[in-house]
DOBABA-220615 format. One record per residue (C-alpha): residue in one letter; z, y negated, x negated. Coordinates in steps of 0.2 Angstrom, whole numbers, plus 5000, padded with zeros to 4 digits. Layout:
aZYX/...
END
This chain:
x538544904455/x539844824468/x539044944482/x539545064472/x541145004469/x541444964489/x540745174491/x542245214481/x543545114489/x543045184505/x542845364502/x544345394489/x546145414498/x546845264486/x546145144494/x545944964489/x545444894501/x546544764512/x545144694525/x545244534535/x544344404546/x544244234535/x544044044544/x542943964531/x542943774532/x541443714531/x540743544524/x539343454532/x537943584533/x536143584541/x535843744554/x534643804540/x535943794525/x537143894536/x535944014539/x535744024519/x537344034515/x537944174528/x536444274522/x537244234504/x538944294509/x538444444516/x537544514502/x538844484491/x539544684492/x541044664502/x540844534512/x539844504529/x539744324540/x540144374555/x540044214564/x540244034568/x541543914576/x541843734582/x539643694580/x539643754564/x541143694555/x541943864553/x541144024546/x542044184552/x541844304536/x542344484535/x543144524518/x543644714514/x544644634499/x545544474504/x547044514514/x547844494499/x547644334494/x546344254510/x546544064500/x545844124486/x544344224493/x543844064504/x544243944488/x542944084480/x541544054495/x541743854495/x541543874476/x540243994472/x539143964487/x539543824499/x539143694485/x537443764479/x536943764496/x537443584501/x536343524487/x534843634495/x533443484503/x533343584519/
END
């Protein structure tokens, strides 16, 4: 369903959409749980990792939604994702 959603956004002239690069924060995180959790951001529809900074500390995210409020879509990532992966033994 949120493909579809995201096909609409970009084909129809009103758009919705308000794109932007995100800085995640990250907390301390194995090589492999990054790699779980940037493969869990971008199949969220919307979204896509794009990258990393400072070793690993910070995730670049693309977001076609969160110009509008970035805090709350990196407070969403942390939330939704970061913590079940932290707790992941690998």
């Amino acid at each position: 369903m949120g493909s579809l959603l995201i096909a609409r956004d970009v084909l129809l002239p009103q758009q919705k959409l308000a794109p932007i690069l995100l800085k995640v924060p990250l907390g301390p995180l194995s090589p492999r749980q990054r790699l779980i959790l940037a493969c869990l951001i971008s199949m969220t529809p919307g979204t896509i990792s794009v990258g990393e900074e400072n070793d690993g500390r910070i995730l670049i995210v693309h977001s076609l939604y969160g110009a509008a409020d970035p805090d709350a879509v990196i407070s969403h990532l942390k939330n939704r994702y970061e913590t079940i992966v932290a707790k992941l033994p690998i």
